[in-house]
Gaussian input, Z-matrix of N, CA and C with variables (Angstrom, degrees):
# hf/3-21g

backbone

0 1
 N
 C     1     B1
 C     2     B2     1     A1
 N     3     B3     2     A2     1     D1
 C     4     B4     3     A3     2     D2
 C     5     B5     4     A4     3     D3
 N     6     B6     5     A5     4     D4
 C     7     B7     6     A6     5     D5
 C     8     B8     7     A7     6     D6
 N     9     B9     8     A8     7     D7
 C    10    B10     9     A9     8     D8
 C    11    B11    10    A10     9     D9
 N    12    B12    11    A11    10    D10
 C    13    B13    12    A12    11    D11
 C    14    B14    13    A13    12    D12
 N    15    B15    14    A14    13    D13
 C    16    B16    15    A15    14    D14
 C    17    B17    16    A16    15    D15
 N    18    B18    17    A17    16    D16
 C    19    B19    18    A18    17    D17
 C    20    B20    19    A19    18    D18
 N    21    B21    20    A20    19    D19
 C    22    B22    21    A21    20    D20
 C    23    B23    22    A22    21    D21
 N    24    B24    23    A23    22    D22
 C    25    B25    24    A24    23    D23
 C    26    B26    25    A25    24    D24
 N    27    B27    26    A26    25    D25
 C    28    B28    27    A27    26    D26
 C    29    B29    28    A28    27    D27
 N    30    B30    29    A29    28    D28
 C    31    B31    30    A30    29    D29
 C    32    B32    31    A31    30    D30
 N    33    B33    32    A32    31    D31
 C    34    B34    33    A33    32    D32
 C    35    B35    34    A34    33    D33
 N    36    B36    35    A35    34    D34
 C    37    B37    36    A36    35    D35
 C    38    B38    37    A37    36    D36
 N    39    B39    38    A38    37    D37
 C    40    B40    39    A39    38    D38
 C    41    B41    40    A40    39    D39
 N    42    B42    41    A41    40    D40
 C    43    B43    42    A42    41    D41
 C    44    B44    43    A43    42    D42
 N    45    B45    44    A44    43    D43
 C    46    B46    45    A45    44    D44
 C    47    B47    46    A46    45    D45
 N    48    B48    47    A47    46    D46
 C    49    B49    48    A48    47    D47
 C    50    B50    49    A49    48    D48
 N    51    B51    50    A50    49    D49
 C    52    B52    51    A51    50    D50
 C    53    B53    52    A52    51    D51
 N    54    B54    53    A53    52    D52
 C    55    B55    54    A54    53    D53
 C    56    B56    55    A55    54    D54
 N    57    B57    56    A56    55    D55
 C    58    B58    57    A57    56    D56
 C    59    B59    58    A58    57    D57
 N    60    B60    59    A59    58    D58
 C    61    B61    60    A60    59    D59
 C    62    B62    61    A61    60    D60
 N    63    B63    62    A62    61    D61
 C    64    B64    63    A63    62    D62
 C    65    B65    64    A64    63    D63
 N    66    B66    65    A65    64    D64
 C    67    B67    66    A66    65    D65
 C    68    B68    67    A67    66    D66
 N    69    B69    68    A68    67    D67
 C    70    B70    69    A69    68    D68
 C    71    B71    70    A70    69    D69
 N    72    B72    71    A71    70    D70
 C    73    B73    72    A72    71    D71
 C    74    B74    73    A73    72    D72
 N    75    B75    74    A74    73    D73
 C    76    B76    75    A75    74    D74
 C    77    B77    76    A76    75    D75
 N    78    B78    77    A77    76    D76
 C    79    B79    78    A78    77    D77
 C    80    B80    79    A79    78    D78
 N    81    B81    80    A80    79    D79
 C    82    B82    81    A81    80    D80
 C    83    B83    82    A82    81    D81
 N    84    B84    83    A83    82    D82
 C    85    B85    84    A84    83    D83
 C    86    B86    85    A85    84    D84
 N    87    B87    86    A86    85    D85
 C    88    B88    87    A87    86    D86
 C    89    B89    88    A88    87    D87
 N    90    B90    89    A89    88    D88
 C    91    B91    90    A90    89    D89
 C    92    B92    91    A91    90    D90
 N    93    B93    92    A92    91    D91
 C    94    B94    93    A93    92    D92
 C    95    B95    94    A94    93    D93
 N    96    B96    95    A95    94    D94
 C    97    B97    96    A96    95    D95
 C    98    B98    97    A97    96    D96
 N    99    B99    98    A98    97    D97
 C   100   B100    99    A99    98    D98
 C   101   B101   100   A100    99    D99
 N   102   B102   101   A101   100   D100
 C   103   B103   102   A102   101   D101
 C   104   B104   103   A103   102   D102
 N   105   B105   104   A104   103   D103
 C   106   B106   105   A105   104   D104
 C   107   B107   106   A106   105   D105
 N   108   B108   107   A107   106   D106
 C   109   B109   108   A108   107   D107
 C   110   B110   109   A109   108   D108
 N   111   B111   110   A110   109   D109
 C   112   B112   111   A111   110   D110
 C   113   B113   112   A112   111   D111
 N   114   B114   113   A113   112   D112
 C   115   B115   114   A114   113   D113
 C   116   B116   115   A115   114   D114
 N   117   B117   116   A116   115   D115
 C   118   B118   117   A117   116   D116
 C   119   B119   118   A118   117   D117
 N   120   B120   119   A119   118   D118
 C   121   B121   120   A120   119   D119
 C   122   B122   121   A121   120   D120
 N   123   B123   122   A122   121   D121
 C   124   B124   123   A123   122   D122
 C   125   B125   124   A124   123   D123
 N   126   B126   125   A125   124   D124
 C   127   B127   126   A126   125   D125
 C   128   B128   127   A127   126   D126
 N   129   B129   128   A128   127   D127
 C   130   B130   129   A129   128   D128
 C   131   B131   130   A130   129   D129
 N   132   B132   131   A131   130   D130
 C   133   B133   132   A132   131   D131
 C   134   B134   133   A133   132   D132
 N   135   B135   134   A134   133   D133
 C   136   B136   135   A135   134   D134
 C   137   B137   136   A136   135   D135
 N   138   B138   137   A137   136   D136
 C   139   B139   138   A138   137   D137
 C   140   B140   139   A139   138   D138
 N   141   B141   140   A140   139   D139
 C   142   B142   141   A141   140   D140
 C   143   B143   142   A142   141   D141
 N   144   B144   143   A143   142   D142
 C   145   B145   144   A144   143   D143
 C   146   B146   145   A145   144   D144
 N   147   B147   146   A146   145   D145
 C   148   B148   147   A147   146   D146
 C   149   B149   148   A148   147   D147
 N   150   B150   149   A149   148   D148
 C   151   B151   150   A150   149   D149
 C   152   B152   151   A151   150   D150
 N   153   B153   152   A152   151   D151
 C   154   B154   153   A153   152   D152
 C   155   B155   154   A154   153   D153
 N   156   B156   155   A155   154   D154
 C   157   B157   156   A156   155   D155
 C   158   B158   157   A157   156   D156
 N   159   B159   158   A158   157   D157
 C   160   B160   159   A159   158   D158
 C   161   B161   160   A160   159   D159
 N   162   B162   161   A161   160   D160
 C   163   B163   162   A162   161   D161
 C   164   B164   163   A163   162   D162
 N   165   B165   164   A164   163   D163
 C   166   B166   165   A165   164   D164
 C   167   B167   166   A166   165   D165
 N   168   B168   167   A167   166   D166
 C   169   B169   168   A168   167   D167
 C   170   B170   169   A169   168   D168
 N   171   B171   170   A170   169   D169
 C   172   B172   171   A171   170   D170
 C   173   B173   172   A172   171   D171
 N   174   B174   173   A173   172   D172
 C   175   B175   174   A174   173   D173
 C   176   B176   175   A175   174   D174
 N   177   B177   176   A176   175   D175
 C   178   B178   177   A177   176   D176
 C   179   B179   178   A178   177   D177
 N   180   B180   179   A179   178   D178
 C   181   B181   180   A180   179   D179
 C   182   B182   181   A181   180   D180
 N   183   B183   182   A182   181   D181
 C   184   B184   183   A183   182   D182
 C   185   B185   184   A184   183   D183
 N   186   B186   185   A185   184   D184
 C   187   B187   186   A186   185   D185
 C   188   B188   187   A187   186   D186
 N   189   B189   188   A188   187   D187
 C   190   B190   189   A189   188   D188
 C   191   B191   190   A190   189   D189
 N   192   B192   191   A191   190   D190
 C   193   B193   192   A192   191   D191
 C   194   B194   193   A193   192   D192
 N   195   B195   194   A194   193   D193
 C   196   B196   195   A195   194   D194
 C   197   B197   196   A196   195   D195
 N   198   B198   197   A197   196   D196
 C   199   B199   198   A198   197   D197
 C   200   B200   199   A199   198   D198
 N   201   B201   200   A200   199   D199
 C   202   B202   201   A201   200   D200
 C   203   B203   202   A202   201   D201
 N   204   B204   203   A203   202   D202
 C   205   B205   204   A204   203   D203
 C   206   B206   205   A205   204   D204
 N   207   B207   206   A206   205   D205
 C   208   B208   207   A207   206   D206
 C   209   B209   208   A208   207   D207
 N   210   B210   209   A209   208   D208
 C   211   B211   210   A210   209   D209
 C   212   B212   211   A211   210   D210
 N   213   B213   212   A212   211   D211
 C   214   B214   213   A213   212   D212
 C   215   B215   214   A214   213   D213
 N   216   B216   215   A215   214   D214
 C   217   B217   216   A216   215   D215
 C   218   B218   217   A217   216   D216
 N   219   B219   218   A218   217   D217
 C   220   B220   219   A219   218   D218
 C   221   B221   220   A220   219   D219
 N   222   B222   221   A221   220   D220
 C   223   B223   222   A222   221   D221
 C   224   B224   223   A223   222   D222
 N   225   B225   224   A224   223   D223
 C   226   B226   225   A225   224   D224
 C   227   B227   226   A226   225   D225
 N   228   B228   227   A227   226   D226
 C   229   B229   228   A228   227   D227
 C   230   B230   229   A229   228   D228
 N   231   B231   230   A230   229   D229
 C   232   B232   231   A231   230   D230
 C   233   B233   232   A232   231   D231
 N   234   B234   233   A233   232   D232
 C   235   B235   234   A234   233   D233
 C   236   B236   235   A235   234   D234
 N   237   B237   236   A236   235   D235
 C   238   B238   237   A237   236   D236
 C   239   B239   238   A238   237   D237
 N   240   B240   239   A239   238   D238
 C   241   B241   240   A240   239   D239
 C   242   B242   241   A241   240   D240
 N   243   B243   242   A242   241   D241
 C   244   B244   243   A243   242   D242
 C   245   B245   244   A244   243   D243
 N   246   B246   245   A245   244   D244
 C   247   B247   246   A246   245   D245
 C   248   B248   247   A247   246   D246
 N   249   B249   248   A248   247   D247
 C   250   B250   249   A249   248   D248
 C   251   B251   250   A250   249   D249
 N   252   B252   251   A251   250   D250
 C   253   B253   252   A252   251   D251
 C   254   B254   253   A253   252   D252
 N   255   B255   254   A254   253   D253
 C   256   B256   255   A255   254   D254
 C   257   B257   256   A256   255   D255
 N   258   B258   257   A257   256   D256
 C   259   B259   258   A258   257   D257
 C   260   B260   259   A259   258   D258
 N   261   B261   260   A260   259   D259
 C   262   B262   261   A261   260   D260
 C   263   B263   262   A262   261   D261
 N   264   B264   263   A263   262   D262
 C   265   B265   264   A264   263   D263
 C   266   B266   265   A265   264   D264
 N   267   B267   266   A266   265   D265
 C   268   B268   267   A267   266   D266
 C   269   B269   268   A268   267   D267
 N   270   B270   269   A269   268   D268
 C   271   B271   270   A270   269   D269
 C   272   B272   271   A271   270   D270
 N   273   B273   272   A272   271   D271
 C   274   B274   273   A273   272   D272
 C   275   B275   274   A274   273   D273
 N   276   B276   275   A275   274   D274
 C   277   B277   276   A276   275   D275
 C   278   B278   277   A277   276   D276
 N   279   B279   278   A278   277   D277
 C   280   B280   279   A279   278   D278
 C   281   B281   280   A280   279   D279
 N   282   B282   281   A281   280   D280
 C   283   B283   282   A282   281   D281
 C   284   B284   283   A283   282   D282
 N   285   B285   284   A284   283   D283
 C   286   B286   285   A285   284   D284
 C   287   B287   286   A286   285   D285
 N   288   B288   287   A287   286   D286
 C   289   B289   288   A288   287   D287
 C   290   B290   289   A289   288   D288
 N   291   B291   290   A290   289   D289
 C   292   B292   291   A291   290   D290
 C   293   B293   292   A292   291   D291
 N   294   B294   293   A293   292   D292
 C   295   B295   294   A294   293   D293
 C   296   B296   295   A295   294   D294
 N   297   B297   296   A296   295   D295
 C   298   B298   297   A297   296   D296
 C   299   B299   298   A298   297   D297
 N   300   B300   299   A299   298   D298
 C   301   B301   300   A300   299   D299
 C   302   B302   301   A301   300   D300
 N   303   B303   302   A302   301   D301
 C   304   B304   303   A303   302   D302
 C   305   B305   304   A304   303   D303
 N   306   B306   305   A305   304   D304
 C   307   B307   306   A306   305   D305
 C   308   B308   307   A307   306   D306
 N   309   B309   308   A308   307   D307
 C   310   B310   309   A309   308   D308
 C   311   B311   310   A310   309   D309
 N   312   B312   311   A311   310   D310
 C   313   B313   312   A312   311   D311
 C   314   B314   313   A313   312   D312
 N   315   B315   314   A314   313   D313
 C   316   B316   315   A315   314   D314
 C   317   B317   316   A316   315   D315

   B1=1.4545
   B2=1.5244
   B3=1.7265
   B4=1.1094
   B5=1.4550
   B6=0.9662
   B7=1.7171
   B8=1.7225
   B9=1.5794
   B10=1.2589
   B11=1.5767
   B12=1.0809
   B13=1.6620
   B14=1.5003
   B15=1.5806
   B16=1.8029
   B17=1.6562
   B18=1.4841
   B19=1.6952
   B20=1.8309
   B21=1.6498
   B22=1.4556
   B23=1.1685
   B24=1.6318
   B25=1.2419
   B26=1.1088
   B27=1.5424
   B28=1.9728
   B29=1.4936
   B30=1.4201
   B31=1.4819
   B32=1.7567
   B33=1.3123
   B34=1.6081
   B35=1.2920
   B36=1.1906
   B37=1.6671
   B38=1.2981
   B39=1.1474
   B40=1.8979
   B41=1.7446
   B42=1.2523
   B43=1.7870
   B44=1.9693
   B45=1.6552
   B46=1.0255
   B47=1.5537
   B48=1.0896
   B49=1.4499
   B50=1.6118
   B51=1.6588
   B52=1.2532
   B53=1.3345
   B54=1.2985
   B55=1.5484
   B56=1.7734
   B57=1.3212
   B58=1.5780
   B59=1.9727
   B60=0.8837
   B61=1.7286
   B62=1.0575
   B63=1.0952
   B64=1.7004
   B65=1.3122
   B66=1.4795
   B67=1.7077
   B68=1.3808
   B69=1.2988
   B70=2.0284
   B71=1.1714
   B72=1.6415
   B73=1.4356
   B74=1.2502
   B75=1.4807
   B76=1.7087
   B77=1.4342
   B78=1.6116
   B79=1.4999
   B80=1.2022
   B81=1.9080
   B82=1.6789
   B83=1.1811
   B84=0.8974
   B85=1.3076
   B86=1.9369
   B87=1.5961
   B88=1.2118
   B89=1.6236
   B90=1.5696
   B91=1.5887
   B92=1.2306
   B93=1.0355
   B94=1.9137
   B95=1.7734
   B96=1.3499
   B97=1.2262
   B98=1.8910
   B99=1.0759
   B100=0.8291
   B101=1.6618
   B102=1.4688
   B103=1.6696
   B104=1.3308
   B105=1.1123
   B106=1.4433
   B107=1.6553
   B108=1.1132
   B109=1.1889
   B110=1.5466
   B111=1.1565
   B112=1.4096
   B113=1.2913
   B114=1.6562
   B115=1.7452
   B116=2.2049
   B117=1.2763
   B118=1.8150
   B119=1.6863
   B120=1.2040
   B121=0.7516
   B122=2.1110
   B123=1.4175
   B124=1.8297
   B125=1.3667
   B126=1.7244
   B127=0.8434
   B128=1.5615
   B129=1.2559
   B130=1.0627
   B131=1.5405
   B132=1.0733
   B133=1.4841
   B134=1.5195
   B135=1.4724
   B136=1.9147
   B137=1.8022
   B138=0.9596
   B139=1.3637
   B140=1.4504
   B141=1.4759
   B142=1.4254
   B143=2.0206
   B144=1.7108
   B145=1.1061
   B146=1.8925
   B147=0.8997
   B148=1.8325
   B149=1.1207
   B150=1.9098
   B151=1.1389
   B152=1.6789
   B153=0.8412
   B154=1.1523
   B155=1.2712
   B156=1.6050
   B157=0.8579
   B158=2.4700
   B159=1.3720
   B160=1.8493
   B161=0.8819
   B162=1.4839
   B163=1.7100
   B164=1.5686
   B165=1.6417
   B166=1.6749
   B167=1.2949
   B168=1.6984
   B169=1.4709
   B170=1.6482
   B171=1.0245
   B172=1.3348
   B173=1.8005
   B174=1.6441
   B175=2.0415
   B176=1.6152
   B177=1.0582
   B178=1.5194
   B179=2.0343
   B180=1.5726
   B181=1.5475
   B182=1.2697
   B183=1.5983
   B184=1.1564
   B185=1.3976
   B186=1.8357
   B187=1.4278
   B188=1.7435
   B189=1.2072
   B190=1.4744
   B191=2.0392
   B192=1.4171
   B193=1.9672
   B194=1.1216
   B195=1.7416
   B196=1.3020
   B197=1.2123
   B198=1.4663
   B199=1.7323
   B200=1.3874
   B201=1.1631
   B202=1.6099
   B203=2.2079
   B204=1.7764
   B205=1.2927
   B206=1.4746
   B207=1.4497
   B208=1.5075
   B209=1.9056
   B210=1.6720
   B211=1.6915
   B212=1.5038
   B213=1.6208
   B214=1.2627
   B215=1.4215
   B216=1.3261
   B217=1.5471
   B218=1.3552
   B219=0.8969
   B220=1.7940
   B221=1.1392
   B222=1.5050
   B223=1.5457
   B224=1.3386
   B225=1.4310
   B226=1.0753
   B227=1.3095
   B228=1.6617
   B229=1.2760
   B230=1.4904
   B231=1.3918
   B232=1.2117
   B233=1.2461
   B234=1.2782
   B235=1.4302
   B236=1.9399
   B237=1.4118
   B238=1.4040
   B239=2.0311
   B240=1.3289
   B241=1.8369
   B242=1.8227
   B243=0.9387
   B244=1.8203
   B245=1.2725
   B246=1.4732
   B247=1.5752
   B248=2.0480
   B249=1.4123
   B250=2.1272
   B251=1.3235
   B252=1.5452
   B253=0.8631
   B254=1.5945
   B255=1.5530
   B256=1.2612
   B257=1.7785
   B258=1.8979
   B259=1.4199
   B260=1.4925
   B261=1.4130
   B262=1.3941
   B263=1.5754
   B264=1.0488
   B265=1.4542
   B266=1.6232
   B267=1.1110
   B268=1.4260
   B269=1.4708
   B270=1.7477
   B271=1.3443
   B272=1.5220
   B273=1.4687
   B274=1.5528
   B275=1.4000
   B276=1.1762
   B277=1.5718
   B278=1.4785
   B279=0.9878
   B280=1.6858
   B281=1.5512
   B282=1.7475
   B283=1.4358
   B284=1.4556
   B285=1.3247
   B286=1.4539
   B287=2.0007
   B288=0.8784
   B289=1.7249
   B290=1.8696
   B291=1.3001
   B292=1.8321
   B293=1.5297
   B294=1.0346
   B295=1.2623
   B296=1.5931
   B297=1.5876
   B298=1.4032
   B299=1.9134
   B300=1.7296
   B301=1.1583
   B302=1.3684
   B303=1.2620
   B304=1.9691
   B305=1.3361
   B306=1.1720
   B307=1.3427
   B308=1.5956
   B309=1.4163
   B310=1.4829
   B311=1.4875
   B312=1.6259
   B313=1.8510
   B314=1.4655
   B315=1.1060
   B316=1.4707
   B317=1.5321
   A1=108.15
   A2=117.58
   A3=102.81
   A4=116.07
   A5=137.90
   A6=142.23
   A7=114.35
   A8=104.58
   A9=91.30
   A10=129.69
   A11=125.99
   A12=152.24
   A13=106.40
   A14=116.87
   A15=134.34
   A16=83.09
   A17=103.86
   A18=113.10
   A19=100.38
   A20=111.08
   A21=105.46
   A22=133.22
   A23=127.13
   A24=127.58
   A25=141.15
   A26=91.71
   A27=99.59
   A28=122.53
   A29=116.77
   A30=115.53
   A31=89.95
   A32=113.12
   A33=126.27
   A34=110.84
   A35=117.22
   A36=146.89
   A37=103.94
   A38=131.41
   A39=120.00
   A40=99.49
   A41=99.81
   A42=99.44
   A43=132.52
   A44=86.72
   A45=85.72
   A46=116.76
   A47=131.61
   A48=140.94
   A49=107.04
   A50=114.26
   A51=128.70
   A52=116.44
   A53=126.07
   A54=137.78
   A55=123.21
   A56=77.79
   A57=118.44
   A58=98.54
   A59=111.74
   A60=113.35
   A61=113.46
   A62=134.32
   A63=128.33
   A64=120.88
   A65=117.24
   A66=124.17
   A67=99.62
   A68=113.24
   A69=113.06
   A70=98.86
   A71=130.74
   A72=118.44
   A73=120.24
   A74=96.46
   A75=103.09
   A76=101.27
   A77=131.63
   A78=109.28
   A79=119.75
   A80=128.14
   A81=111.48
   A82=113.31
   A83=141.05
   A84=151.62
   A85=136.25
   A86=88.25
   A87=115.98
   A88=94.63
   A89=124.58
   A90=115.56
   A91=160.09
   A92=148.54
   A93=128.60
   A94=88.46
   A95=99.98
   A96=107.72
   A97=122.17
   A98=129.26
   A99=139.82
   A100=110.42
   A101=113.73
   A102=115.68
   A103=135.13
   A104=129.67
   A105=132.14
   A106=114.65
   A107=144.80
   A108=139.95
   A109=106.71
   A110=162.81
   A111=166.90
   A112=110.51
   A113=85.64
   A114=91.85
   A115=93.92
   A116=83.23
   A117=98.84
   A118=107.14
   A119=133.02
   A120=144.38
   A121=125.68
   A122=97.01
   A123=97.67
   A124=104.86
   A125=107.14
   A126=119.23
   A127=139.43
   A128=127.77
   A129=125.54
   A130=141.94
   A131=135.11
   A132=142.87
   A133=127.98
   A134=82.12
   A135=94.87
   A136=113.10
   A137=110.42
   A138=114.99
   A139=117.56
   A140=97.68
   A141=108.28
   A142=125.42
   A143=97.40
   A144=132.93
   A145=93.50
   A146=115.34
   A147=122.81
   A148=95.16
   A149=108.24
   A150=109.51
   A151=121.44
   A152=128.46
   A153=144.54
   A154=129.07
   A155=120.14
   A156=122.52
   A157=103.45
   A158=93.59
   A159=93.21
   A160=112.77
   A161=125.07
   A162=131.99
   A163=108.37
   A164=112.30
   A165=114.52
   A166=89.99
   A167=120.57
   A168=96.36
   A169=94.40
   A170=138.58
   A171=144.76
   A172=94.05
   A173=110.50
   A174=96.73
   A175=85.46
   A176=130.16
   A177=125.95
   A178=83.69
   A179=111.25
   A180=95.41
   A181=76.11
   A182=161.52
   A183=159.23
   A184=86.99
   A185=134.18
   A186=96.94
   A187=148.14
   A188=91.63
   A189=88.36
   A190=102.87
   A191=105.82
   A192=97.27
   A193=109.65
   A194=129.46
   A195=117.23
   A196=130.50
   A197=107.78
   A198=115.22
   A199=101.31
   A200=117.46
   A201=128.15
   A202=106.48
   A203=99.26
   A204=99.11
   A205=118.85
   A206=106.76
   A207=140.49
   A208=104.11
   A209=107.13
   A210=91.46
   A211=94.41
   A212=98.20
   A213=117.42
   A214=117.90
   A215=145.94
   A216=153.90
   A217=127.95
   A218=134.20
   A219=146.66
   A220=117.65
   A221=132.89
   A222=141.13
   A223=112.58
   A224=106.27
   A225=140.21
   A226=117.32
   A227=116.95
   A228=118.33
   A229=97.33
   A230=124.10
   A231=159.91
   A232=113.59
   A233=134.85
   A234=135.85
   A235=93.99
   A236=109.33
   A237=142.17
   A238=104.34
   A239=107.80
   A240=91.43
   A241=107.95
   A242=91.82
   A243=99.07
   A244=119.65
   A245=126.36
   A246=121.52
   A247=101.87
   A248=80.65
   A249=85.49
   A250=102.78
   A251=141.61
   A252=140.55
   A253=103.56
   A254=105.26
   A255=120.70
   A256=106.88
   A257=98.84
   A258=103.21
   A259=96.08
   A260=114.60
   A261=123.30
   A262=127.38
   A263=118.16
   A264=123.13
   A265=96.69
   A266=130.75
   A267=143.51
   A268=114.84
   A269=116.30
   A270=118.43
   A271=104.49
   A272=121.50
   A273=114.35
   A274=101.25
   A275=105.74
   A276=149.51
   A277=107.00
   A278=94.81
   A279=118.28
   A280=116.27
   A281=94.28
   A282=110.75
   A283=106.11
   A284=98.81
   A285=110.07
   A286=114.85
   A287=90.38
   A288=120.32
   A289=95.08
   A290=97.45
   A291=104.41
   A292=110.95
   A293=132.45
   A294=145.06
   A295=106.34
   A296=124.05
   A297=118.66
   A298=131.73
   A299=98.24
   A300=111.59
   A301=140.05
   A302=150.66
   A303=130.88
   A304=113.42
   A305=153.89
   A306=139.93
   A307=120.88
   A308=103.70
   A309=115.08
   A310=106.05
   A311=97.71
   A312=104.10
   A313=92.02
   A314=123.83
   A315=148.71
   A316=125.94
   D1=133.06
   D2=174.14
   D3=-106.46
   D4=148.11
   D5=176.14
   D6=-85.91
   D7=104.16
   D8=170.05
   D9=-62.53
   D10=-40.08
   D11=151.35
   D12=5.61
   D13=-55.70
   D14=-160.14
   D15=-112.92
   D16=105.45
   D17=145.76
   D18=72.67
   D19=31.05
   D20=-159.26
   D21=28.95
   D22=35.63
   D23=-167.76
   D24=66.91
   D25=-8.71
   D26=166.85
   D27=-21.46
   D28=154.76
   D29=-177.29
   D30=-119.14
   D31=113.38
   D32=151.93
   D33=-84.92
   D34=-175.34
   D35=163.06
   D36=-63.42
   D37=-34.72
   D38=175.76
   D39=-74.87
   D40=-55.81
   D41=-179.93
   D42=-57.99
   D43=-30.86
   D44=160.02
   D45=-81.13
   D46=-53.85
   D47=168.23
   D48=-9.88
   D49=-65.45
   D50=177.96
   D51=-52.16
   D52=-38.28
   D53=-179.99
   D54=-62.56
   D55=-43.88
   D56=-169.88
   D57=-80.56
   D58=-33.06
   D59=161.38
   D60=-98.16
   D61=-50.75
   D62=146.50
   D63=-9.57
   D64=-49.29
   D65=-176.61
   D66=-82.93
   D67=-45.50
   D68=-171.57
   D69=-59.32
   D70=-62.32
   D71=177.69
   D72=-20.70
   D73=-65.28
   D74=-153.34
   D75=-81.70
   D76=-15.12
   D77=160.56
   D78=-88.00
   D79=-2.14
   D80=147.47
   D81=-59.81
   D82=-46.80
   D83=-163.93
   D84=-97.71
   D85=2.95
   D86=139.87
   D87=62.31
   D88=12.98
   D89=148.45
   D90=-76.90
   D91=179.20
   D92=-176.81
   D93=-82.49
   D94=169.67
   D95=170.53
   D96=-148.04
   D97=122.17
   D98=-138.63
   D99=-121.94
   D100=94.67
   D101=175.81
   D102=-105.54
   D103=123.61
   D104=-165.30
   D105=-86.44
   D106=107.16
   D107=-146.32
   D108=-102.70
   D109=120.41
   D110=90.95
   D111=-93.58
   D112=107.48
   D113=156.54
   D114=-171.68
   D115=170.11
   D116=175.77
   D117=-90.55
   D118=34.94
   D119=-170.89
   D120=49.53
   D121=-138.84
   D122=-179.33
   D123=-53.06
   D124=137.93
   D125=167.30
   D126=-64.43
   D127=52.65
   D128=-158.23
   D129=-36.64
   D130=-38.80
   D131=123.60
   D132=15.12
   D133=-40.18
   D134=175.52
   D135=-98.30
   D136=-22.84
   D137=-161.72
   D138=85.32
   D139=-137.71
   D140=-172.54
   D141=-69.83
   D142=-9.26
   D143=174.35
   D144=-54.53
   D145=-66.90
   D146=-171.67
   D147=-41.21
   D148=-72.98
   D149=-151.49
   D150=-67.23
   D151=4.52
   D152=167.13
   D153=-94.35
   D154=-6.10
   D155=168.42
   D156=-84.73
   D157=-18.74
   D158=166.44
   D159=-50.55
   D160=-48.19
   D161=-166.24
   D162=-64.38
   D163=-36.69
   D164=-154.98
   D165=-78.21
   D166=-42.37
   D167=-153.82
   D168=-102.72
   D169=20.88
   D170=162.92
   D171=-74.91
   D172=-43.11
   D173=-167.56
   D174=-81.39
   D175=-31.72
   D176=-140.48
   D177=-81.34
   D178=-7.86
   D179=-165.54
   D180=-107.83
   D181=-75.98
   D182=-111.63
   D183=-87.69
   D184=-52.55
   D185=163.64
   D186=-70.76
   D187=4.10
   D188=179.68
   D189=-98.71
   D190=-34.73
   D191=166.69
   D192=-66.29
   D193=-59.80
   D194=-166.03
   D195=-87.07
   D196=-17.53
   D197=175.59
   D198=-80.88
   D199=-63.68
   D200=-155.57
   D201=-76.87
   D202=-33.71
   D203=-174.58
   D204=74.12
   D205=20.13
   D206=169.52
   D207=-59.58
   D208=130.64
   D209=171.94
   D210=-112.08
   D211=146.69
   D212=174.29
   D213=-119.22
   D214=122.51
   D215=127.54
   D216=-17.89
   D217=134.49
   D218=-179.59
   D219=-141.70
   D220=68.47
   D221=150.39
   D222=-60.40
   D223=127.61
   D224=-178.35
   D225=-120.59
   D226=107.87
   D227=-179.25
   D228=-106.46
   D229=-167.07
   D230=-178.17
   D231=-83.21
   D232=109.18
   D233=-4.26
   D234=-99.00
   D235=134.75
   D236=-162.47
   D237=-120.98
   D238=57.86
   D239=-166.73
   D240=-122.62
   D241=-161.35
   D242=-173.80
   D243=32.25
   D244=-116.69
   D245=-145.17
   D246=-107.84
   D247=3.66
   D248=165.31
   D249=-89.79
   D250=-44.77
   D251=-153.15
   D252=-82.99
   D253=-40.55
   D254=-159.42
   D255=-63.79
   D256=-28.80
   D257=-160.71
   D258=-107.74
   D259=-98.04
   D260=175.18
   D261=-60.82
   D262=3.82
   D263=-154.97
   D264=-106.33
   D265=-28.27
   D266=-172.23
   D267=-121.39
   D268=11.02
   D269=-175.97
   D270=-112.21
   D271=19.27
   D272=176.14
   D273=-83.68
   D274=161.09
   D275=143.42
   D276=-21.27
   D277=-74.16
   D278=161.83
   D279=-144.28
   D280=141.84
   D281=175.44
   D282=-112.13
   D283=144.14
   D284=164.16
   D285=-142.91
   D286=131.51
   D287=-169.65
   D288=-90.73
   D289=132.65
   D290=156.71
   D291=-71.11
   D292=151.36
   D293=158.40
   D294=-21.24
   D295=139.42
   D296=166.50
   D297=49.54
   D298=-1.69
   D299=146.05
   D300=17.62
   D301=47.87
   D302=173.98
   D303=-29.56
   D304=52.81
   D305=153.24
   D306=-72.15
   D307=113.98
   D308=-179.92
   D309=-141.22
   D310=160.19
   D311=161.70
   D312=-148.16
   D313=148.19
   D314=-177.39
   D315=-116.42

């Protein structure tokens, strides 16, 4: 789950990091996995450090759906924008949005 509240939910290199082991777990271990989305997307602060964390957990998800055949979830709360949406945020299995939702990428 991410918290918009701390850093509007930005995704850094620690957050991605967490995500990104989050997915390896659950494709050793061969479970669904389930992410709650609020945030303003890349963390900007870091630079190119953020954005690179889109790419890791974009492979770290395509091997665990398409290699492994792993299902994954994508909740999307309010506000859902930039480089979450762009990467992991729109790569579930199934998505589901709260009611009245901000989901954007620019």
């Amino acid at each position: 789950v991410m918290d918009f509240q701390f850093m509007g939910g930005s995704m850094g290199s620690v957050v991605g990091e967490k995500i990104t082991r989050l997915i390896e777990y659950a494709t050793n271990r061969s479970i669904p996995v389930i992410i709650v989305c609020a945030s303003g997307g890349a963390r900007m602060q870091e630079g190119s450090l953020s954005l690179m964390q889109m790419a890791k957990i974009s492979s770290a998800l395509y091997n665990y759906q398409s290699k492994k055949k792993l299902f994954y979830v994508s909740i999307l709360t309010s506000p859902t924008t930039g480089g979450v949406t762009a990467s992991f945020g729109m790569l579930g299995d199934v998505i589901i949005a709260e009611p009245n939702a901000y989901v954007a990428f620019a």
